[in-house]
C-alpha positions as CSV (number, residue, x, y, z in Angstrom):
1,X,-5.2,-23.3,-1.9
2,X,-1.7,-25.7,-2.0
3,X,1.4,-23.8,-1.9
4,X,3.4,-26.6,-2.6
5,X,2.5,-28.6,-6.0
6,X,2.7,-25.6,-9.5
7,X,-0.1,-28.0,-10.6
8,X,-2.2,-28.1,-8.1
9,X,-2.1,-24.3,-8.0
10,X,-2.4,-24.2,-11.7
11,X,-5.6,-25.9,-12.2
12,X,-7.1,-24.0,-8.9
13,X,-6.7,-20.5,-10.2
14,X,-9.4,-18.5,-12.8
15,X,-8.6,-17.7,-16.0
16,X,-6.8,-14.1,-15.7
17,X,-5.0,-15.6,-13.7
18,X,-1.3,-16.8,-13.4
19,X,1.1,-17.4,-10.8
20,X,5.0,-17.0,-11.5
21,X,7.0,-18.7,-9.0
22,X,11.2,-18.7,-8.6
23,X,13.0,-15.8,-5.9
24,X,10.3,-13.4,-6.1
25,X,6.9,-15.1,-6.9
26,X,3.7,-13.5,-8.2
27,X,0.4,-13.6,-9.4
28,X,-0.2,-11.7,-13.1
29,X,-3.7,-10.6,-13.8
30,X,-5.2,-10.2,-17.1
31,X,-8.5,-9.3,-18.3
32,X,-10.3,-7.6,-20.7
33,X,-11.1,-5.2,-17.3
34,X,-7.9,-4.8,-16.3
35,X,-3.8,-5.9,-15.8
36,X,-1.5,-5.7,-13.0
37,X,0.1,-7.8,-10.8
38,X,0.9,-8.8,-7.0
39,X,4.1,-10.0,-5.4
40,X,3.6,-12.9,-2.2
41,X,6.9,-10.9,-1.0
42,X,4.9,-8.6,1.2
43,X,1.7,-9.1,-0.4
44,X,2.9,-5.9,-2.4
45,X,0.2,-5.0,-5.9
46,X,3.1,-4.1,-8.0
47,X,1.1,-3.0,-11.5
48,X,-2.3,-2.1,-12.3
49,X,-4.2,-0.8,-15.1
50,X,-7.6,-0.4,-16.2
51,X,-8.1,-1.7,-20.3
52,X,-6.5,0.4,-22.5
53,X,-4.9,2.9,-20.0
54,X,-1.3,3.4,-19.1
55,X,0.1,2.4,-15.7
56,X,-1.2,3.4,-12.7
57,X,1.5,2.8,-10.1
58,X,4.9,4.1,-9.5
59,X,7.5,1.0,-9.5
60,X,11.1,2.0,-9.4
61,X,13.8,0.7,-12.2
62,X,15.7,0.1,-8.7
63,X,13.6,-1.8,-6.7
64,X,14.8,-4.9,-5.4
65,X,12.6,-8.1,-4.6
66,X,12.4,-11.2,-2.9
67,X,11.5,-12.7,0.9
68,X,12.6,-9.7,3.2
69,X,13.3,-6.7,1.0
70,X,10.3,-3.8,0.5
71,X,9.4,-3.1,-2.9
72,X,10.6,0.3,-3.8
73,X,6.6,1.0,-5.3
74,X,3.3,-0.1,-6.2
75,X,1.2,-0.3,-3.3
76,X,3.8,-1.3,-0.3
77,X,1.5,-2.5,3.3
78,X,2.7,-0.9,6.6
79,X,1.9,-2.3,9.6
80,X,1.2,-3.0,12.5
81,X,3.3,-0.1,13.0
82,X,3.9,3.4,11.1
83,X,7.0,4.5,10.4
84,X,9.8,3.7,13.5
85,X,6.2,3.6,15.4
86,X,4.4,5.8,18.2
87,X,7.4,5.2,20.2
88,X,9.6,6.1,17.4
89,X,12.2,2.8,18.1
90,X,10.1,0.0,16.1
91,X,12.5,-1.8,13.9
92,X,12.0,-2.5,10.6
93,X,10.4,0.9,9.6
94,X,6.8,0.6,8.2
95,X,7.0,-2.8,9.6
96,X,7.3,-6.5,8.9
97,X,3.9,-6.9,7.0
98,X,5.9,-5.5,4.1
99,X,8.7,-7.7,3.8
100,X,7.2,-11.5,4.7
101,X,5.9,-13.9,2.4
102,X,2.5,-13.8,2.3
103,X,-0.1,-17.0,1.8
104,X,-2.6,-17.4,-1.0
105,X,-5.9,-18.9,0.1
106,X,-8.0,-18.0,-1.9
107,X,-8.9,-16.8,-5.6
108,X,-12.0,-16.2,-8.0
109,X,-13.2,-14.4,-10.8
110,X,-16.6,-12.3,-11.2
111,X,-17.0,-11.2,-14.7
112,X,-13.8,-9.7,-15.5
113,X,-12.8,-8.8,-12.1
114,X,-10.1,-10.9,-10.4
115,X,-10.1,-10.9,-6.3
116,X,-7.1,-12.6,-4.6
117,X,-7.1,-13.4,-1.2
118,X,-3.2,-13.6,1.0
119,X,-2.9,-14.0,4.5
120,X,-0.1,-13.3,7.0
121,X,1.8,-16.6,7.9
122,X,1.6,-17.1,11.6
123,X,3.8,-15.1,13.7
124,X,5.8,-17.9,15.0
125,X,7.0,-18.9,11.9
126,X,8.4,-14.6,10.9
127,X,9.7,-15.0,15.0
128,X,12.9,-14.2,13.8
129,X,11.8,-10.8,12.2
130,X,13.0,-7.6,14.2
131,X,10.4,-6.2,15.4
132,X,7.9,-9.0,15.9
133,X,8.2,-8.4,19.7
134,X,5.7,-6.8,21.6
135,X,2.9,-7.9,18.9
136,X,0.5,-10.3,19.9
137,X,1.6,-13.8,19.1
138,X,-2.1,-14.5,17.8
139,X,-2.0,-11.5,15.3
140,X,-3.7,-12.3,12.2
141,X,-4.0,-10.2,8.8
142,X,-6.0,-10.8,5.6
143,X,-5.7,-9.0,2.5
144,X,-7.9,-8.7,-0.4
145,X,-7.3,-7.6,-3.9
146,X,-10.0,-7.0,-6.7
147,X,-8.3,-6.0,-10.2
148,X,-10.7,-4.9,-13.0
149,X,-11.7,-1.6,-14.1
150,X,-10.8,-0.3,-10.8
151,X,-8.1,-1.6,-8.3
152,X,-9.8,-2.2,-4.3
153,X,-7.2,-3.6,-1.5
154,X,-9.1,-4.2,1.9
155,X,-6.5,-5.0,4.4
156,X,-7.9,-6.6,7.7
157,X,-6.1,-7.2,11.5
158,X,-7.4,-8.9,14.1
159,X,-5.8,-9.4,18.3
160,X,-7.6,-12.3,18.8
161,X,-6.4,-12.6,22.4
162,X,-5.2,-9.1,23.9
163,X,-5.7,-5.7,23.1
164,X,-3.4,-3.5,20.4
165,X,-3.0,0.0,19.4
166,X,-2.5,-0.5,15.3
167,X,-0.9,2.0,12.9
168,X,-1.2,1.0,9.2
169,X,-0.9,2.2,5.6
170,X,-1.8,1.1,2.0
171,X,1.3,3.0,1.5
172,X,-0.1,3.6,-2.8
173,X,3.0,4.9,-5.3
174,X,0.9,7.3,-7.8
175,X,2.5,7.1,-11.1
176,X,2.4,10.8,-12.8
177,X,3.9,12.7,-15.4
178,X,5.6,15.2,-13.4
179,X,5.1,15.8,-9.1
180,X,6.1,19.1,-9.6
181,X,2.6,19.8,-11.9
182,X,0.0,17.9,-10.1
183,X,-2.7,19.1,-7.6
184,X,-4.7,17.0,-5.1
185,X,-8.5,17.8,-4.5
186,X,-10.3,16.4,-1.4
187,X,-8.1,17.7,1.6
188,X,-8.8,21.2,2.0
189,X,-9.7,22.5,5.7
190,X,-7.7,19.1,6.8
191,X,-5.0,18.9,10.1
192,X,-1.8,17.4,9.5
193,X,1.3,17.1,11.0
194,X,4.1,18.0,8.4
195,X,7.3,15.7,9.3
196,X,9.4,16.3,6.5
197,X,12.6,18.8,7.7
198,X,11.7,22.1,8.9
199,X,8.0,21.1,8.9
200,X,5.7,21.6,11.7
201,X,3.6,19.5,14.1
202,X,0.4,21.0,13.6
203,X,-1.1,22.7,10.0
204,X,-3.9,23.2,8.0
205,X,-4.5,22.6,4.8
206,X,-5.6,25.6,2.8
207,X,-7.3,24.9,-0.9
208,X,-6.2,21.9,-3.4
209,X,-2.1,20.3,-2.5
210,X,0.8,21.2,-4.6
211,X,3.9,20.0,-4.6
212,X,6.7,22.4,-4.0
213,X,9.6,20.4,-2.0
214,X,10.5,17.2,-0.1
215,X,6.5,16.4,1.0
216,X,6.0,14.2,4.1
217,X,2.4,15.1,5.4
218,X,0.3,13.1,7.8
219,X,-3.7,14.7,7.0
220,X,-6.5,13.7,9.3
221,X,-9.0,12.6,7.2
222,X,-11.2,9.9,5.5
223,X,-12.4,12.0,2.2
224,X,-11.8,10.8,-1.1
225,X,-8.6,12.4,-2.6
226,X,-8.3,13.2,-6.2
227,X,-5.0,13.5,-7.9
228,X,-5.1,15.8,-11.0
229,X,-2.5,15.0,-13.8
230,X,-3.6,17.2,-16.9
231,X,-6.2,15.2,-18.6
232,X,-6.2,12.5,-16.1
233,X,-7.5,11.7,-12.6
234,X,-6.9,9.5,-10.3
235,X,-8.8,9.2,-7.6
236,X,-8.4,7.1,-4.6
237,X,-11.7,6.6,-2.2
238,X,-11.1,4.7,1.2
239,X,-12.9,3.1,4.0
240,X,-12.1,2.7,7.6
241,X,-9.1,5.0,7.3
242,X,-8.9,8.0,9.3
243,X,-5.5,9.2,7.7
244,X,-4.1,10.5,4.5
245,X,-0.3,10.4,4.2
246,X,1.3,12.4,1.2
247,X,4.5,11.8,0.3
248,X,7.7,12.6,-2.0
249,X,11.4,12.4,-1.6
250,X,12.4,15.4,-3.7
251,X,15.5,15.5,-5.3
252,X,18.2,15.4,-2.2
253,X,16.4,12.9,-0.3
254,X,15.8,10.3,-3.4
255,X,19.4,10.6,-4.1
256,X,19.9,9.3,-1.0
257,X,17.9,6.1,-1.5
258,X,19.7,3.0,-3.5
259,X,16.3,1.5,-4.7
260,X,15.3,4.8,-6.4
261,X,16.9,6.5,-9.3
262,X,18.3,10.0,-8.9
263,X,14.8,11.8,-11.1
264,X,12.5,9.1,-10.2
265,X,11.2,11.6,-7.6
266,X,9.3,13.2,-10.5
267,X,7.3,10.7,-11.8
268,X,5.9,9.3,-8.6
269,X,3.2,10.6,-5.6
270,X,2.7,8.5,-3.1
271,X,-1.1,8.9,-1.4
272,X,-1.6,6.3,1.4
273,X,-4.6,4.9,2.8
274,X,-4.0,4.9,6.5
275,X,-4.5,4.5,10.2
276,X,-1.5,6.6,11.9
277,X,-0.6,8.8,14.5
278,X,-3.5,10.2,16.3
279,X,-5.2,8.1,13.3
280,X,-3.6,5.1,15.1
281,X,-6.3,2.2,15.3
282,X,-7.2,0.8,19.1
283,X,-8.1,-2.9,19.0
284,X,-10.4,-4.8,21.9
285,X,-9.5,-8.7,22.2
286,X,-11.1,-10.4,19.4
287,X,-11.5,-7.5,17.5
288,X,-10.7,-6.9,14.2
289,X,-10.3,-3.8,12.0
290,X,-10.8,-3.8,8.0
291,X,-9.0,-0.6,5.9
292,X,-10.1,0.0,2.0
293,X,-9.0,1.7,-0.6
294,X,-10.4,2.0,-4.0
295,X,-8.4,3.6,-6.9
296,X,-10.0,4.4,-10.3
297,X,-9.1,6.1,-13.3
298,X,-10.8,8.9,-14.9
299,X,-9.9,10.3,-18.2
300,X,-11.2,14.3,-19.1
């Protein structure tokens, strides 16, 4: 699919479909199964909503956009590193996936689901991105994106000449109605290393996850998680990810960050799909490595 000619692109897309171009370009979906919509500018899904239900993701007032900033929400990619990475020195943090502009190749409609497919522009042409070193010049990533009555992002790497240790996360901004309410189901009996300040290196999760201060957990597992907000639960199923990140500012550290108002901390849970850590992914030459997530709505 042409990224040059609006035309061109125009008459190629399905109906539910639009693309907005200018600073920060986008494709809009909107079906009778669904809404949302995903920014080239990292390849980040900014909204989504099944019919007739309220937002699903977190996007801060804040956030800024455009070729080289991270969205501040929605469902942010992180690779091929974690974080500052195992070595704790990568540069930028979580990254470059998340702040180049991705390609769209590819897009279709089955029934009223919309599926989008972006891939990573070639390394040589994001050279100048800190951080690119020490990647394989040959890295490629696609991502696809089905919006309906359920949201399902399927990020997939592949070294086609050399091996790679890969660290990744479908780093997902919850919207809910207050952090300091909701419980998670799904993660009871799991490890995790607890990195936010005073945490420790190695815990265990006991019973359903609460939410009681700054939050920065790293679970080892691949179970379904289930976040409980009153009447409604969102539940987020994965594939080929053997990590669970949980995360939330808190009050002190979100005042801290300029792309996130001062009590935005309590309306947002971030639950990432992800390969980190110990998690971390190895790749043979010519392998690659696929990572799902699944999020649905359910309404008691």
């Amino acid at each position: 699919m042409d990224d040059g000619d609006m035309s061109t692109r125009d008459s190629a897309l399905p109906d539910g479909l639009t693309r907005h171009d200018g600073d920060a370009p986008s494709l809009v979906v909107d079906t009778p199964a669904g809404r949302g919509e995903i920014h080239l500018d990292g390849a980040c899904v900014t909204r989504w909503a099944p019919a007739g239900a309220d937002e699903v993701l977190f996007l801060s007032d804040r956030s800024r956009y455009g070729e080289g900033v991270a969205i501040r929400g929605g469902v942010p990619l992180c690779a091929p590193w974690f974080a500052t990475g195992r070595t704790k020195d990568r540069s930028p943090r979580h990254g470059f996936f998340r702040t180049v502009r991705w390609s769209l190749t590819e897009a279709r409609r089955d029934d009223d689901d919309v599926t989008v497919v972006l891939e990573l522009p070639p390394l040589t042409r994001i050279a100048d991105v800190p951080g690119v070193t020490g990647v394989p010049a040959d890295l490629t990533a696609t991502y696809t994106v089905t919006m309906g009555a359920q949201l399902r992002m399927a990020l997939t790497i592949t070294s086609p000449s050399e091996p790679f240790e890969l660290e990744e996360a479908l780093h997902t901004y919850l919207r809910v109605s207050d952090v300091t309410t909701v419980r998670l189901e799904g993660l009871d009996g799991a490890r995790y290393a607890d990195r936010a300040p005073g945490g420790r290196a190695v815990n265990a999760q006991s019973g359903d996850v609460t939410l009681l201060r700054e939050t920065d957990r790293v679970y080892a597992s691949s179970e379904t998680v289930t976040v409980v907000d009153g009447d409604r639960r969102l539940v987020v199923a994965k594939a080929g990810s053997n990590s669970t990140v949980v995360w939330n500012p808190w009050e002190r550290k979100a005042a801290e960050l300029e792309d996130l108002g001062d009590e935005e901390w309590r309306t947002m849970l971030c639950v990432e799909t992800a390969n980190a850590l110990a998690g971390r992914v190895s790749l043979d030459a010519g392998e690659s490595h696929t990572m799902t997530a699944t999020i649905s709505v359910r309404e008691d």
